[in-house]
N, C-alpha and C positions, 0 to 999 in steps of 0.2 A: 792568429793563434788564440784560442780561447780562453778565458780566464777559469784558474784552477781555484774553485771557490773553497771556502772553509770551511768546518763542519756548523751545520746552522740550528740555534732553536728558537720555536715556534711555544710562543704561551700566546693562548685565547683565552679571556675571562668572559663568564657570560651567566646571565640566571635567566631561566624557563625561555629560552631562546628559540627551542623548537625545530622548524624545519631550517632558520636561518643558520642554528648552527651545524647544521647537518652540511649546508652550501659552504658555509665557512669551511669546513673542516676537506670538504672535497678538491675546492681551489688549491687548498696548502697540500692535498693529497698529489694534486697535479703536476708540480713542480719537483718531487720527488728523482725524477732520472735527472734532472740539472742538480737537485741539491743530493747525491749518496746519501750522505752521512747528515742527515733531516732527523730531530727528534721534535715530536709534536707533544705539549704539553696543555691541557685545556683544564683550567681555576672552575671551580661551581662555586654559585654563592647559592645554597639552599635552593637550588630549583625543585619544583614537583611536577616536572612534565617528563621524568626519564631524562632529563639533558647527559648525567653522568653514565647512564649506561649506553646511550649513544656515541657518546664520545669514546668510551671504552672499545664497543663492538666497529669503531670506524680507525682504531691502533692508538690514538690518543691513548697516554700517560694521564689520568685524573687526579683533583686532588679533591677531595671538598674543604670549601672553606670554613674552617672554625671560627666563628666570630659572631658575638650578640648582635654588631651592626656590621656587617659587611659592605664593604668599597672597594672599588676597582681598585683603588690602592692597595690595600692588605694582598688583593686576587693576585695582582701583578709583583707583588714581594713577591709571595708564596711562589709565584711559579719561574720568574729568576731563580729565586733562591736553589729551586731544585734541577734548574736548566744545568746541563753540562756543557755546553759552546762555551766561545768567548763571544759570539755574537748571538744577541736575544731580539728576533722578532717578537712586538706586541703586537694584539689582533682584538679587535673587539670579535664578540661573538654574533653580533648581528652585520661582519663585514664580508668581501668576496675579495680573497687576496689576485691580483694583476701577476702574471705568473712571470711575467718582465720585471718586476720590481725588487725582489733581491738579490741581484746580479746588476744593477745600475747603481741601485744604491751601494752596493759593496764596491764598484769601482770609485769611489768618492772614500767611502769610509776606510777602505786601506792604502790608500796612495795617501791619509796625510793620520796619522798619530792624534793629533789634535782633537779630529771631530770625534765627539762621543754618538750623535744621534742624528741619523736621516730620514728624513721622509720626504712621501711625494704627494699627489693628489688625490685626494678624496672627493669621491663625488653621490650623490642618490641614483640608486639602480631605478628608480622609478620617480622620477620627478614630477611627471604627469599623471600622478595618483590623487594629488591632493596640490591644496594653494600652500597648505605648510612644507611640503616637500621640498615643491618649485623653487617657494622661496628661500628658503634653509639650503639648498644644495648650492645659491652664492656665497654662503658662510662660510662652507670649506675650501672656499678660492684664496690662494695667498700668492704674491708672485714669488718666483726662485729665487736663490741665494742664502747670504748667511741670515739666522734669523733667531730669535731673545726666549723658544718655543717649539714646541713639537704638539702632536696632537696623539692618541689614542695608540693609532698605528704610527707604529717608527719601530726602525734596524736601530739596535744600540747594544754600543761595545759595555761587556758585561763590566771591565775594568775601572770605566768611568762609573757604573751604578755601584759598586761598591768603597768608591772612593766615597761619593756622594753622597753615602746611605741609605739609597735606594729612594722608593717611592714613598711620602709622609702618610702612614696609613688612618691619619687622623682626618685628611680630609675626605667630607662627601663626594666633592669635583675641585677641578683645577689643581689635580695632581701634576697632569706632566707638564705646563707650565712653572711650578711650584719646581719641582724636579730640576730641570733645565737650567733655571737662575741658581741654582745651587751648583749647578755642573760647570756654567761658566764662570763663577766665582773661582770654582779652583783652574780655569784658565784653558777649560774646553770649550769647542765650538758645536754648535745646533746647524747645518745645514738640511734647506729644504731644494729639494729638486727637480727639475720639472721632466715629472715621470709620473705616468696615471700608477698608486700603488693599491688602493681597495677600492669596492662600489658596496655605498653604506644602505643599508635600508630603516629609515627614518621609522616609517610607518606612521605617519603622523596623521590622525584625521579630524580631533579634534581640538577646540580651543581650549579648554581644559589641561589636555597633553602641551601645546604652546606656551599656556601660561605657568604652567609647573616647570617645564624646560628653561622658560628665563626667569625663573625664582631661583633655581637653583645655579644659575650665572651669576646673579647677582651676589646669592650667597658666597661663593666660590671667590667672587671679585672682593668681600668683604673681610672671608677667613685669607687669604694666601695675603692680599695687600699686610693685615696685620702683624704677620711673621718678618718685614721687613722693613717695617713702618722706620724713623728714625734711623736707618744704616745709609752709609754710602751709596746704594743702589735703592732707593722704595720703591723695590716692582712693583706695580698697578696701582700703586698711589694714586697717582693723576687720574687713572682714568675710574679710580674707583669714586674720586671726589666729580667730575665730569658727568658718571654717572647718576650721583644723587642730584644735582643741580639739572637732570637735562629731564629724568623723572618725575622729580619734584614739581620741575613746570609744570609740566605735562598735563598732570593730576589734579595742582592748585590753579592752572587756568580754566581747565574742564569746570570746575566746581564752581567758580567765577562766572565763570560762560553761563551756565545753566543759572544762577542765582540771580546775576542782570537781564538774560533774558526774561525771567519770570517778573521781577520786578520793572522793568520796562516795557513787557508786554509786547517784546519786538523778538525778529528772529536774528537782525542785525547784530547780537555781541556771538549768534551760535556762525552766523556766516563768515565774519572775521575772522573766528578763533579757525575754523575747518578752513578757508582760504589762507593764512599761516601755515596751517598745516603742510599744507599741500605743495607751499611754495618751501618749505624746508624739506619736505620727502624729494619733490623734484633737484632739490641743490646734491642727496643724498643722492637719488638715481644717476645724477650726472657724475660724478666723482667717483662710483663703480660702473661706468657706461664699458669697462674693457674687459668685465666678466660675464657680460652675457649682450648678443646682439639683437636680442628682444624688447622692446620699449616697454611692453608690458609687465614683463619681470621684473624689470628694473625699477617701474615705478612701483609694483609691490615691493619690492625690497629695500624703495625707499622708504614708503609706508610703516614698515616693519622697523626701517634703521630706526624712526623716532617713536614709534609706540611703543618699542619692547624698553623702552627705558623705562615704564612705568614697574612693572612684574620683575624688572632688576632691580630696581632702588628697594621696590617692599622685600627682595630678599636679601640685600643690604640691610638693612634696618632691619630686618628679624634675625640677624647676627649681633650686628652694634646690640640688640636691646635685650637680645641675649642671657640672661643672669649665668647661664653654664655652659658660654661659649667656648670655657678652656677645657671642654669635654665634648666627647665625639658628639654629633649628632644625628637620628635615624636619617637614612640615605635618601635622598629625595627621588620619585620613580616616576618620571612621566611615561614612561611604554611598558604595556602590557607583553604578555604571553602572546609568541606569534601564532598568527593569523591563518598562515600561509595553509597550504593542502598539506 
């Protein structure tokens, strides 16, 4: 017998999105005869590509967002706040919702009271566009179960986000991490599950967009750890100090490297430092060997596990050094205006 689902809503946040959110918004159009009682709500942060009257002319409910700095946070208040479910799918706007995926996830999230937020798998619609893709698309591999986090897209019971306070609209990024540890304090669970639920499109082509994307991790690792620094739980503590220390190498060996080869007059301190390298990216590929059957991937992905710690730690430290960190700050944009036809 079929499951008799609940009435569902649908918030998208997105700015100058384009043709992606135009895909976006067709996928969640899709599932419409499973889901009746479907209200689609799509956030604008100041686009100027037409994003809002697309979204209008495609049944979406719009809002635009009022805000000197807008953040997926503020987007995703905004558009809870106006959702009328009890259950609020989020959706980034450059995503392709899995038309399987809120009907699986809802069998998790109403057989138990407890969970406030599920998700599933996220993956690149195009991996094979770019080396940043390929390798960014092992990012969003996490394995199933219960879990301390959500990501972008998640089902979440609207019950829990108003207990919780919804989304902290102060930060740039690491919102719904941020979110989550606040959910499970008051004694909800985060289950993820293994169910394909969006195909993301990165668009990533250059190192510029790479290195703003982990500056802005960094940041994120710097702002959300600070909110709990000192409590019974310091989420991302460790891995925020972990961070600085695996960056900081990174950087002051380079610099080393390059300073004694010159003054040695040899290539020997640059072939050490790269052979190091190489055998900690390979310890890194081996350790994720069960998210992609590729040797190549993997070894870029280990490549990437120890380089991006550089462009993390500098956006650590441009939070720490901060003087007006206990104020918003402009949002960091490593993706343009899409592309697409």
């Amino acid at each position: 017998m079929a499951m008799t689902l609940p009435p569902l809503s649908v918030v998208v946040i997105g700015r100058n999105e384009g043709q992606r959110l135009v895909r976006c918004l067709e996928s969640i159009a899709a599932i419409r005869s499973a889901h009746p009682e479907l209200e689609v709500i799509y956030v604008d942060s100041a686009s100027s590509d037409g994003s809002r009257e697309t979204a209008t002319r495609l049944g979406a409910k719009t809002i635009a967002l009022e805000a000197s700095h807008p953040t997926a946070a503020l987007g995703r208040n905004a558009g809870w706040k106006q959702a009328s479910a009890e259950y609020v799918l989020f959706l980034d706007g450059d995503t392709i919702l899995h038309p399987d995926f809120p009907e699986r996830a809802f069998e998790s999230l109403l057989a138990d009271p407890a969970i406030a937020a599920v998700w599933g798998h996220r993956r690149e619609i195009h991996p094979e566009a770019s080396l940043y893709n390929r390798i960014l698309d092992l990012d969003w591999i996490y394995p199933p179960g219960p879990a301390e986090f959500c990501g972008g897209d998640v089902l979440m019971r609207r019950s829990a986000l108003e207990a919780a306070g919804g989304y902290d609209g102060t930060l740039i990024a690491g919102e719904e991490p941020e979110l989550c540890r606040r959910m499970r304090a008051l004694g909800y669970q985060i289950l993820h599950i293994d169910a394909p639920m969006t195909g993301h499109d990165l668009e990533m082509r250059r190192f510029r967009q790479y290195w703003k994307r982990a500056l802005r991790a960094g940041f994120a690792y710097a702002q959300v750890s600070s909110r709990f620094r000192g409590t019974g739980d310091p989420f991302w503590q460790s891995d925020r100090i972990a961070n600085l220390r695996r960056g900081g190498f990174w950087a002051l060996s380079f610099l080393a490297t390059l300073v004694l080869s010159a003054v040695l007059r040899s290539v020997l301190p640059a072939a050490a430092w790269i052979a190091l390298l190489l055998v900690l990216s390979l310890r890194s590929a081996w350790k994720a060997r069960w998210k992609s059957a590729s040797a190549v991937t993997l070894l870029l992905y280990g490549l990437h596990s120890q380089l991006q710690q550089v462009p993390i730690c500098i956006g650590q430290l441009s939070y720490d050094l901060d003087p007006r960190k206990g104020r918003q700050k402009k949002l960091i944009e490593y993706k343009g205006a899409s592309s697409l036809p």
